[in-house]
N, C-alpha and C positions, 0 to 999 in steps of 0.2 A: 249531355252526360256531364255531371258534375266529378269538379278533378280529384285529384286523391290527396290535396290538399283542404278541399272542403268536405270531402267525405272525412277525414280523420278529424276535422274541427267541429262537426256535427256530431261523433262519436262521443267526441273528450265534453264537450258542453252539456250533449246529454247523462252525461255517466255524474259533471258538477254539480246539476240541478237537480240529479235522482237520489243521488248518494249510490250510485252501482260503481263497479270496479269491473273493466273493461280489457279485450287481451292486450298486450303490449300494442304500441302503436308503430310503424313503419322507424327503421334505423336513421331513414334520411331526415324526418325530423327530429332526432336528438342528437348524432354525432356532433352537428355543429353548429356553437351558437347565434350566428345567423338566421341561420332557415328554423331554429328552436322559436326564435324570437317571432318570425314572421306568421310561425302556429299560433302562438300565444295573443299574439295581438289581433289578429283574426276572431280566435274564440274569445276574448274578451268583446269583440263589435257585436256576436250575436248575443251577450249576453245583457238584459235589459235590467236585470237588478241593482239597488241604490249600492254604490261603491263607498265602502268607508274609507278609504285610505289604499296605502301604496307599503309593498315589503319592497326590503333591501333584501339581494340573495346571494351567494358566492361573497361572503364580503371577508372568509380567511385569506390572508394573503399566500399562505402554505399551499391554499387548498387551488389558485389563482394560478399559483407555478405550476403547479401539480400537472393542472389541466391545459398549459399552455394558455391560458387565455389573460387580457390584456384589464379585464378589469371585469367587477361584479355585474348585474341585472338588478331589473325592477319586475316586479309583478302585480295587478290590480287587489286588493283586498275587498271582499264585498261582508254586505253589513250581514248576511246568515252566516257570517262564519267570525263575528263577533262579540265575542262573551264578558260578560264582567269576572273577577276572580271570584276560585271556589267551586265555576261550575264544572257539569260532569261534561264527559269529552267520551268518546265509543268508538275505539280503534279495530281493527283489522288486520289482515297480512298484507295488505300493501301501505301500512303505516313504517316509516322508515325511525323516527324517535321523537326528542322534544329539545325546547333550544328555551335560551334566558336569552329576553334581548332588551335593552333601553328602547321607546318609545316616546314619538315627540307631536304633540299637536299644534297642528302649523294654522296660521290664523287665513283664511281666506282671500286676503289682502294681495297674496303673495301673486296669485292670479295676476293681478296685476298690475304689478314688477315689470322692471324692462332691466335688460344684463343680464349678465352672470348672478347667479348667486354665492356668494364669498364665504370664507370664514370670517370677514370681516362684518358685513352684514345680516350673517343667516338670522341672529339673535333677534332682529325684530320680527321675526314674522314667524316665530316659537311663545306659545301662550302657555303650555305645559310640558312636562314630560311625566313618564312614569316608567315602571317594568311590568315589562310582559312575558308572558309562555307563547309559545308557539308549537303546536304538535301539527310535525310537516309528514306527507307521504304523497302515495301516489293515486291517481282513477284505475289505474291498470295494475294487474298482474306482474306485477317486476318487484326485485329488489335492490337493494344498493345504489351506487351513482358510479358510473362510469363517464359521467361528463356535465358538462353544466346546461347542453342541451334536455337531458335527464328530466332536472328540475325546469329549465325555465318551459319546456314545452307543457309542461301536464301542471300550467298555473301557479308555476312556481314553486308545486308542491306543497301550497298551504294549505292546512285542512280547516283548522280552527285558531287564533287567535286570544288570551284571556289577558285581562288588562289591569292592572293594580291600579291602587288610588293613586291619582294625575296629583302631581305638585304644580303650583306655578314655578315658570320657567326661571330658573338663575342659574349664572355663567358658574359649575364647578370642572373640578379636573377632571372630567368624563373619561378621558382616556388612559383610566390606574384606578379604576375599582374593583374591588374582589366582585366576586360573585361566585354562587354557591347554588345550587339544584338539587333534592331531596327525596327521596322515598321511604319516612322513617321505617314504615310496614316490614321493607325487603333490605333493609339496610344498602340501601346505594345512594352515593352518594358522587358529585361530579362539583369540582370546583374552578373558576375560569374568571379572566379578565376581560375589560372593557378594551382592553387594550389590543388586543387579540380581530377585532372587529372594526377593518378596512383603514388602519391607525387609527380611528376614535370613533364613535357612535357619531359624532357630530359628521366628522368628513361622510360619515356613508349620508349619512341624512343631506348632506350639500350635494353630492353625490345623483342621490333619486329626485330631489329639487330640478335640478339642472337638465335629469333625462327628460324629465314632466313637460319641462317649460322646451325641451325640445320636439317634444312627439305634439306639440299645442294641445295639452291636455286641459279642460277646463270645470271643474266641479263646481262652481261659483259656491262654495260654504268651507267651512274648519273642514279638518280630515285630518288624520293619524299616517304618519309615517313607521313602520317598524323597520329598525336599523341594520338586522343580523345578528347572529347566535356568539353570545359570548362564552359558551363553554359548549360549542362544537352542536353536533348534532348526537345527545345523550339516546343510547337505546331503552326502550321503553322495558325493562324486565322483569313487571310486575305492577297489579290494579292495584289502587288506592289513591292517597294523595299526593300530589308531587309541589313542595313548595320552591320558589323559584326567590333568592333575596339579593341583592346588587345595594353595595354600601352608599348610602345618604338617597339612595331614591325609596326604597321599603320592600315589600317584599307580595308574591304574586302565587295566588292557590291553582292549580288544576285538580280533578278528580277523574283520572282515569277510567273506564273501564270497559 
């Protein structure tokens, strides 16, 4: 008899890999981020698709108190949910909104590294950055966040990823840029700081480094870090285009619909 922790990771896996949307899953894996974590990592080992990268999640600090909890997550990012900017994206009722976030590609080297990873060191082993969109939700039938079990159990909630043109990497104030998220169609418009995200895109990025190099994660190539939402988790209120712009890195398309 398979437990009820592998029967709900066989749910949530198949519901990833089909694109279906599944009924809520048992309360015990989401109340608390523990036993959220140990779903997650679970359904990530059955799943055998190439991983691009790694998301930062929970990374408001408001949002940190809120929930009691001690500090953000990480969640796998794989390459079907990969897009360049501009492309279309097909949401749902279990789509919860969209996020602006800095993005960093970290050079493969990093693997291995031995230490900590610092603010003093992160810089060598970052080849570019860019901004990104992230339109996050659920497999299941639910809405909102009542905790950070929520997100980190059903994959952290990523649905798709789109990725603006990568700059090579140089040292700016990443933690005091405007940023700005667009829907000229429906007139919405949502405006937000880097600063806002875990005190800087960089710390979150040191941050997901350090969980990686603790779970012995090992991709042997480059891979993308995305940081966390600098202008919150915007609700989606209308198809068309949504542009996503963060000052001195450029600016990032989605097409909703």
């Amino acid at each position: 008899m398979k437990s009820l922790i592998e029967k709900t990771s066989d749910k949530l896996v198949n519901a990833f890999l089909k694109n279906k949307i599944i009924k809520p899953i048992p309360s015990k894996f989401t109340k608390k981020l523990i036993e959220a974590q140990k779903l997650r990592k679970l359904c990530e080992r059955k799943i055998t698709l190439p991983i691009i990268g790694f998301k930062a999640a929970g990374t408001g600090i408001p949002l940190i108190k809120k929930f009691k909890e001690k500090e953000p997550f990480y969640a796998s990012v794989y390459k079907k949910n990969f897009l360049k900017s501009g492309r279309r994206v097909k949401i749902n009722k279990a789509t919860l909104g969209i996020e602006l976030e800095v993005c960093y590609k970290i050079k493969k080297s990093f693997f291995s590294s031995k230490g900590l990873i610092t603010m003093k060191n992160i810089s060598k082993y970052i080849s570019h950055m860019a901004p990104c969109i992230e339109v996050v939700g659920y497999r299941q039938r639910k809405k909102g966040i009542t905790s950070f079990g929520d997100l980190c159990s059903d994959f952290g909630a990523n649905v798709k990823f789109l990725v603006g043109s990568a700059k090579k990497y140089k040292r700016i104030n990443i933690g005091n840029l405007k940023t700005n998220i667009a829907n000229k169609k429906i007139n919405q418009s949502v405006t937000g700081n880097t600063n806002t995200v875990y005190i800087n895109p960089l710390n979150s990025l040191r941050f997901v480094l350090n969980k990686i190099k603790k779970d012995k994660i090992n991709l042997d190539k480059d891979f993308w870090v995305f940081t966390g939402s600098s202008v919150g988790v915007v609700p989606i209120k209308g198809k068309g285009i949504y542009i996503g712009k963060i000052d001195k890195l450029g600016s990032v398309k989605a097409k909703i619909s």
